[in-house]
N, C-alpha and C positions, 0 to 999 in steps of 0.2 A: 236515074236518080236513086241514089242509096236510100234504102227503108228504113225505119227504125225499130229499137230492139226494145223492148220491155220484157225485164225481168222481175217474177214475185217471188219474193222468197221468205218461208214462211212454213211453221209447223202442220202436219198434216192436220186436215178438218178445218183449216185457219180460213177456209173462203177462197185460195187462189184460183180455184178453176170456174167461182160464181166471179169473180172478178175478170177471169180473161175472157169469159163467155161475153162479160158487162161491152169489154173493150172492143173486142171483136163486133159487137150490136151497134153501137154509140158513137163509137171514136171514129172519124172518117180516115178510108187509108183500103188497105191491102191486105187484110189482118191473116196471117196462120198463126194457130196455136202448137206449141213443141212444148216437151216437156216431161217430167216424169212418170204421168197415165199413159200418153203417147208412146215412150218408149218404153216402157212395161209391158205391153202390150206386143211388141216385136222380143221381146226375149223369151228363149225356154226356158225351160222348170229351172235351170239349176243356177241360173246367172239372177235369179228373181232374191229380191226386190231391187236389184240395179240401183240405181241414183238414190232411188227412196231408201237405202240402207240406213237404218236410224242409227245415232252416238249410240255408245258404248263399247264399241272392238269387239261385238258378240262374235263376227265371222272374218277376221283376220284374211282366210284363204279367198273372202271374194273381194278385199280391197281393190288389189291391183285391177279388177274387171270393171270396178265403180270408177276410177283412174279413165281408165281405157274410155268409158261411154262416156265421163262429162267432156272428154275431150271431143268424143264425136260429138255431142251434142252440141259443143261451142262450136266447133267446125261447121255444120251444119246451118246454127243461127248465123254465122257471120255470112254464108256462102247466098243463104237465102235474102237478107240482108241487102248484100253488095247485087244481089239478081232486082234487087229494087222492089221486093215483099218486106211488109212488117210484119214485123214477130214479137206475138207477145208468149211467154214462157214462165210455167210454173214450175218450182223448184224448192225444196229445202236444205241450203246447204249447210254445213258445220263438218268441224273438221273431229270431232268426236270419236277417231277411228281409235283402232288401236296402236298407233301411233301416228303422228302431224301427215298429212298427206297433202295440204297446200293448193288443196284444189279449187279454191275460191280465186288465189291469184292467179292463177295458171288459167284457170275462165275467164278473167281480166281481159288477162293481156290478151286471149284470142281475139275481143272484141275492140282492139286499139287503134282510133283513129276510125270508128263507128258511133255514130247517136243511140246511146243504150244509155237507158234511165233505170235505176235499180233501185225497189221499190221493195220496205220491208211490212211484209203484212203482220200487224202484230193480232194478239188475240188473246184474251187470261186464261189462266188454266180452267177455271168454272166452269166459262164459255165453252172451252173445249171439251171439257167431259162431258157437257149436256150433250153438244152434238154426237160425241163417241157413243155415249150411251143411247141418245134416240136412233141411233144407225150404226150398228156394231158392225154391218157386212158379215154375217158369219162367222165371228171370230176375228175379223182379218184388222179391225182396230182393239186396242186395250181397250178395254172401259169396264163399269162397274164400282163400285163403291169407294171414295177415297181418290186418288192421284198414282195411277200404279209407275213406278220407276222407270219406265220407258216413257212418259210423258213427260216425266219431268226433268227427262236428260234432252227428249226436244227440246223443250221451253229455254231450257240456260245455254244449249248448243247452239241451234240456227242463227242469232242474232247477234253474233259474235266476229267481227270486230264492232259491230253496229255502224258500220259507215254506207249510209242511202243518198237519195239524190231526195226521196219523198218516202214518208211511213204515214201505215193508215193503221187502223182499228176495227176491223170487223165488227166489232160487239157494240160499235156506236154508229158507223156507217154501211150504208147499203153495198152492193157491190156494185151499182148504178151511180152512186154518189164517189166510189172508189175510182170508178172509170173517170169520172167529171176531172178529180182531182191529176189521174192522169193526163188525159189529156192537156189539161193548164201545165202543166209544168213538160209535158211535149214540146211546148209553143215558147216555153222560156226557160232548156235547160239550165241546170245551175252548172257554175262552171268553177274551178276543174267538177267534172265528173264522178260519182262516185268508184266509177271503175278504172278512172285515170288514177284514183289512190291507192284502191286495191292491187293495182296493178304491180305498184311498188312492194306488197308486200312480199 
């Protein structure tokens, strides 16, 4: 039996990985987590930040290697997938590069003729600087006074075309109540799909 795919996607600090943690607890199934901490974690110094490469074309030269891993990473999901594991996977995607790189639809189609639910985690900026700022990692998130440019080129990036199957709220639900909402609409995709449209793009 093919597994199914849950995909969040959403700016960093947005809650996806208290959300997949939710799913993975709650939702009955098979669950691995993939995603972009997961593969972060397998690359060396100089492919880093991989997938997580935020908008703005700051590094042109590691586009093509961000190209190259969503594709393994679709690969991957679909493989694991079709092996009859669910997967759920966090991600922020936008196409923000320094030029179109189309890599939202090109992840579509990997998963075509696959039960994948695409799910947008949204979250306000507010929200998002308190958490940046209670937990900066050592520099390794912006934060600090005000909304710095890199925050606010996630916020208008990730969410772009806005086409979900299901969007949530972090700042108004749990990530226990996120899973909830997953799960119900697991049990009665909508149809077409949100990746059946993306797919077209």
């Amino acid at each position: 039996m093919t597994g199914r795919i849950v995909i969040l996607n959403g700016v960093p600090r947005a809650g996806k990985s208290s959300i997949a943690q939710a799913v993975m607890k709650t939702v009955a199934g098979r669950w691995i987590n993939l995603g972009v901490d997961a593969m972060n974690a397998s690359l060396p110094p100089e492919q880093l930040p991989g997938i997580g490469l935020r908008p703005g074309g700051e590094r042109p030269e590691l586009e093509p290697v961000v190209v190259r891993l969503f594709a393994e990473l679709y690969r991957s999901i679909a493989e694991r997938a079709r092996a009859g594991d669910d997967v759920v996977v966090d991600v922020g995607h936008h196409d923000g590069y320094s030029r179109p790189l189309g890599i939202l639809g090109a992840s579509a189609r990997q998963l075509a003729r696959l039960p994948a639910l695409f799910v947008g985690v949204r979250c306000p900026v507010e929200v998002i600087m308190a958490r940046r700022n209670a937990d900066p990692r050592g520099g390794f998130y912006a934060a600090g006074d005000g909304v710095p440019e890199p925050v606010r080129r996630w916020q208008k990036a990730v969410h772009v075309p806005g086409i979900y199957d299901l969007e949530v709220d972090t700042s108004v639900t749990t990530p226990e109540e996120c899973a909830e909402a997953i799960a119900a609409a697991l049990r009665a995709p909508p149809q077409p799909s949100a990746f059946e449209m993306l797919a077209q793009l």
